[in-house]
N, C-alpha and C positions, 0 to 999 in steps of 0.2 A: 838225400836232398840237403838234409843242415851238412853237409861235409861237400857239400861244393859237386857233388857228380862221384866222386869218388866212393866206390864199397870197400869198407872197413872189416874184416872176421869181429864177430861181436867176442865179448869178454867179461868174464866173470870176479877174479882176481887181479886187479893192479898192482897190487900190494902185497908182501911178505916180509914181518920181522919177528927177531926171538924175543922170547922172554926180556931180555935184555934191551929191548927197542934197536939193535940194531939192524940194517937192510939184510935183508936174503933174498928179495926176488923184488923187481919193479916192471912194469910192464913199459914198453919201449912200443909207441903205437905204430903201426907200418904204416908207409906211405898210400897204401890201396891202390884198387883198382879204378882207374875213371871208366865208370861205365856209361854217363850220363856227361856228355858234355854243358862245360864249366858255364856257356853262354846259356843255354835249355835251362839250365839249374836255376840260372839270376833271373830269367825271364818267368819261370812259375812260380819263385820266390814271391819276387815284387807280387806277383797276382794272387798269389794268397794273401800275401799282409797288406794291400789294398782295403784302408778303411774304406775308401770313399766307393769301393764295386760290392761292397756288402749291403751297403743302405737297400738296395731294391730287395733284397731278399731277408735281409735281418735287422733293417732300422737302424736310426742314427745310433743309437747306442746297445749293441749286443753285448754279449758275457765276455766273448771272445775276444773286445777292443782292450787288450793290455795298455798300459801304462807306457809299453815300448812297442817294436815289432818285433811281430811276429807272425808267422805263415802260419795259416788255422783252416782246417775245413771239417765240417761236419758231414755227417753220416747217418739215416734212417730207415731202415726196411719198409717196404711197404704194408707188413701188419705188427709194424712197431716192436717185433721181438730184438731187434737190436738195435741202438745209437751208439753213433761214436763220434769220437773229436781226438782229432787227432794236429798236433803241430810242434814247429821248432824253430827254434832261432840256431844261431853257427858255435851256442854253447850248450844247448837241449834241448833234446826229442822226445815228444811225450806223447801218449796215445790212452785216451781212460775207451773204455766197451762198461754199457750197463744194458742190463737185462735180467731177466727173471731165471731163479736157477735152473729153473724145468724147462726153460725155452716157450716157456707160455706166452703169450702175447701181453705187451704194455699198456695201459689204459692213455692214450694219447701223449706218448711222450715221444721227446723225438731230440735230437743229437744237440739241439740248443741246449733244450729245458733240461733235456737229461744228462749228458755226461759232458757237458760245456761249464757248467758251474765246479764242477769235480776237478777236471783239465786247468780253468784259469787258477784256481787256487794253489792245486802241488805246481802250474810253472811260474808263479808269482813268489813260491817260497822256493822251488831249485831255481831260480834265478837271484835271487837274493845271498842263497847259501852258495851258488858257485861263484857269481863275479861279484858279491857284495852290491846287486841291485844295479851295474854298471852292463849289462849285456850288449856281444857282440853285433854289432850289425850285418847287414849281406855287404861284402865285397863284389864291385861292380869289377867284371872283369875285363880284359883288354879289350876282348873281341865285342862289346858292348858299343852299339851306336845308336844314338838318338834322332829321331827323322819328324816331323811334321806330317801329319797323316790325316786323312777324312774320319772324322769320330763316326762318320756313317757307315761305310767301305771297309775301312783298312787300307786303302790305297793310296798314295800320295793323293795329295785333291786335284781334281781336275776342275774347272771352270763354274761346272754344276752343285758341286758340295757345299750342303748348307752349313756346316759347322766344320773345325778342323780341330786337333790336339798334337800334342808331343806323345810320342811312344818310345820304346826300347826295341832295338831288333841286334839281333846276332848280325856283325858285320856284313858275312855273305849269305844271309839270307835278307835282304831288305825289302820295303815293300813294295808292293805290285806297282810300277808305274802309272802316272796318271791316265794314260790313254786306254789302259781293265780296271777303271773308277766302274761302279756299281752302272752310271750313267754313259750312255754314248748314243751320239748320233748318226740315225743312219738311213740309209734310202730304201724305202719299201715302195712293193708293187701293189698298186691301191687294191687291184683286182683279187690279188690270191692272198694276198696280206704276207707274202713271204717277203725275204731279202729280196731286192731286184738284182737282176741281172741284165747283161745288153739283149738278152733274149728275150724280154718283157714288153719292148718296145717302151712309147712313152706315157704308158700310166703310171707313175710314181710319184712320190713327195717325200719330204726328208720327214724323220720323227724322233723325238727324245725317247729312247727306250732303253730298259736295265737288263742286266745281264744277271737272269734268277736259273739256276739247274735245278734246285730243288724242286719236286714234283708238289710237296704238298706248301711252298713257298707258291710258286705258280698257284695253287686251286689257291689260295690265302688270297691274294692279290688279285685277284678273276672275279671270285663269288664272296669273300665275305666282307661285310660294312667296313670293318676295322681297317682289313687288308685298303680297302679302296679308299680311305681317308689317309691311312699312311704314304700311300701313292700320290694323292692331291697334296698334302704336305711337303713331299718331296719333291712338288714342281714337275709331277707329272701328270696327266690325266685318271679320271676318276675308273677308264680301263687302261689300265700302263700296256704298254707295246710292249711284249717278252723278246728277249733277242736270243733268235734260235740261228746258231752260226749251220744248221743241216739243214734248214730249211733256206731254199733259194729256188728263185722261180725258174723256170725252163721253158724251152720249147713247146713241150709235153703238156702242160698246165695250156686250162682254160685260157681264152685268150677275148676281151671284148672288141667290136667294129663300130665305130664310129668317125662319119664322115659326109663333113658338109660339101654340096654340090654345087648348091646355087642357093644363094649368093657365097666368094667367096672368100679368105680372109682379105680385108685391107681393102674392098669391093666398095662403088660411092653407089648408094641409090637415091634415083633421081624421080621416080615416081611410085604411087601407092594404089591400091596396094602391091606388096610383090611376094611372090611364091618360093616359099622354102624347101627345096630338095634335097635329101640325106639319108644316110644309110645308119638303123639303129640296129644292130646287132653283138651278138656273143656265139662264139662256137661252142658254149655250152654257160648254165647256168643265170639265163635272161632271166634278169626278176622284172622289174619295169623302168621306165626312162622319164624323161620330163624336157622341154625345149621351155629354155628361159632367156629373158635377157636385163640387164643391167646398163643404167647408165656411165658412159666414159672407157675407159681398157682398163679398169682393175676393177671392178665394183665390187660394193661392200653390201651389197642389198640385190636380191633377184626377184624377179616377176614371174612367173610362170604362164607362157602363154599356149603350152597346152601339153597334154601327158602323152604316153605313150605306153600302150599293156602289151602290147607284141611284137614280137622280132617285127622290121624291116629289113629282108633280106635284099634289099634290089636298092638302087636310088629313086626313092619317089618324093611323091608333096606331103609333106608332114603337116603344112601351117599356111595359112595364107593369112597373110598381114598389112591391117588397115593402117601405115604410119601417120595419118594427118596428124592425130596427139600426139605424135612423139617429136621431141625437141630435136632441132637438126643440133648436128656434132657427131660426136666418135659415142658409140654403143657397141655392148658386145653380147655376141652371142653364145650361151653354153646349152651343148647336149649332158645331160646328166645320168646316166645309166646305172644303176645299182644290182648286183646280183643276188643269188641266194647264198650266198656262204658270207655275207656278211661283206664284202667287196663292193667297190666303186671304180667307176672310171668315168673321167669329164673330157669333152672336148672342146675348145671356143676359138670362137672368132672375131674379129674386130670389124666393124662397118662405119663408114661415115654416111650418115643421113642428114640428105640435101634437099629433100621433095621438098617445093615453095611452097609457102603455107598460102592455102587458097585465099582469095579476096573475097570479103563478104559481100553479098548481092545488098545493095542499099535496099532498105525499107520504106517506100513512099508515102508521107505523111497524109490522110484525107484532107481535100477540099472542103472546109466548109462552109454548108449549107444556109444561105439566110433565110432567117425564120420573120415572118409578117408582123410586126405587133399588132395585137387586135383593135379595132377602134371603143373607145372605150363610149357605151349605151348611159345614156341620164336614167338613172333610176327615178321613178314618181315618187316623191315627199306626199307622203300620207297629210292630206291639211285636214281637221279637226273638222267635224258641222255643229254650227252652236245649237246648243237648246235652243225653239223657240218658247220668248216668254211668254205667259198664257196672259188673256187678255182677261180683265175684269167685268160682269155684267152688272148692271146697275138693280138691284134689290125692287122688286115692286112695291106698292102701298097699299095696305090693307083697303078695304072700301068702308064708307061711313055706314052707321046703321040707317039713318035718313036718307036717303037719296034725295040729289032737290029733282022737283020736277020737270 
């Protein structure tokens, strides 16, 4: 790798002089083997000596951030009997291994802590004692070209990519055009939830879905919180649509029936109520249905004016419908069907409702009644009877002792 692609025969001897300091032997390096092409080489160059793709796993400031670049990667068993660190710049290759002599197991050490302080040190002094602290850098080679790419993907950005960056790619190998972006648009059959096809007839709607092969990417994105938040973030819903290019509906596949009779589309009703005929069916997998309607031809809000648990296999009356409260203009009607595997399928229709709104029967106010005023009675005034005053009687007079004769 520090030699560009190129395998070198290693060597022990460079050098041979006499006693006398004169030359007898100097080693003349051969041009090698390229067994690693030159562009592959510059491309995992750069990504090992990427300070800034280290922070997630070893923080802003690790052992390994020389002073210069330098391609570094460490190394730890999973019961800690070996660490390593290993790197090189286009002037030295260095590699430290620490471990216990017995091959015993390390008390939590691991390729940072362990042999990363060992490694910075001897190539911070071979780099000092071979270029005098001037070390070479990577040479960007011909076949190197720089592209604009989705930081999300990998792929050039398409429409949907929330972030983009500059990368490095080997000229002929560039990256994936934007139309295999992680993101694409496509038409699925509501019923079987596969790709549609013209043999689906007209249950479908277009949907933003990604293009995930991984099996335990898909379960991540399915079932767990994270998965489903990263999905919402990316502008898609909190179940993203997995885009399976083998899955595509057919003939063969369930297939749902629905179909308005009476009234029907683009039909004026002119009086109320009026009787709904239609056919609520599935050739297989009828979960239940529902008969709604909305005002205008797009509505954004629906009413439910009544359900339905079982096939309709026939045209019959589903609904019989009182319109006096409903405002005349254009209404529409949807059949809503939903199956058991997780499917739907809607059908609707537009009406214009004209029934004249009835006239109210006048309310006749009472006559009324004259009522007599009483004649109004003299009450008796209570008049007072005076005391009578008592009369005085006049006192008699004693008789004399003598009487005359």
């Amino acid at each position: 790798m520090a030699n560009g692609g190129r395998q070198v025969p290693p060597v022990a001897i460079t050098r041979i002089e006499d006693f006398l300091g004169n030359l007898v032997y100097e080693y003349q390096v051969p041009a090698g083997e390229q067994v690693v092409r030159a562009e592959h080489v510059y491309l995992i160059s750069t990504i090992l000596s990427d300070t800034r793709a280290r922070v997630p796993g070893f923080g802003t400031s690790p052992v390994i951030n020389l002073p210069f670049t330098v391609a570094a990667k460490t190394g730890t068993t999973n019961d800690f009997r070996d660490n390593w660190t290993l790197g090189y710049t286009p002037d030295l290759a260095v590699g430290v291994w620490v471990g216990n002599a017995d091959y015993t197991p390390m008390q939590d050490t691991s390729g940072l802590t362990g042999a990363a302080p060992i490694w910075a040190a001897f190539m911070q002094e071979g780099i000092q004692r071979l270029t005098g602290g001037n070390p070479s850098g990577f040479s960007r080679p011909a076949g190197i070209i720089e592209r604009v790419i989705c930081s999300v993907s990998g792929t050039e950005p398409s429409k949907y990519c929330p972030s983009q960056r500059s990368e490095y790619f080997a000229a002929d190998q560039p990256p994936l055009p934007a139309d295999q972006d992680l993101w694409e648009e496509v038409v699925v059959d509501t019923w079987t939830n596969k790709l549609w096809s013209s043999a689906c007839g007209d249950y479908h709607i277009e949907k933003l879905g990604i293009h995930v092969d991984d099996p335990w990417a898909k379960k991540w994105l399915k079932n767990d919180p994270d998965g489903k938040a990263w999905a919402n973030d990316m502008g898609l819903t909190k179940k993203p649509y997995l885009i399976d290019e083998t899955k595509i509906c057919s003939e063969t596949d369930s297939r749902p029936i629905l179909e308005f009779a009476s009234p029907r589309n683009e039909d004026i009703l002119l009086v109320s109520p009026v009787e709904l005929f239609a056919r609520v069916d599935a050739t297989s997998d009828f979960g239940d249905a529902r008969l709604e309607y909305g005002p205008g031809k797009d509505p954004v809000q629906w009413e439910v004016l009544t359900t339905i648990n079982d096939p309709v296999t026939s045209i019959s009356e589903i609904f019989s419908w009182d319109l006096s409260q409903i405002n005349t203009g254009w209404i529409t009607l949807r059949l809503y069907l939903t199956g058991l595997k997780d499917g739907f399928a809607e059908k609707r229709i537009q009406i214009d409702v004209q029934v004249p709104t009835p006239t109210p029967t006048p309310t006749l106010s009472p006559t009324p009644t004259l009522t007599l005023t009483p004649t109004l009675t003299n009450t008796p005034v209570v008049s007072n009877t005076p005391t009578p005053t008592p009369t005085h009687t006049a006192t008699p007079v004693p008789p004399t002792t003598n009487p005359p004769p």
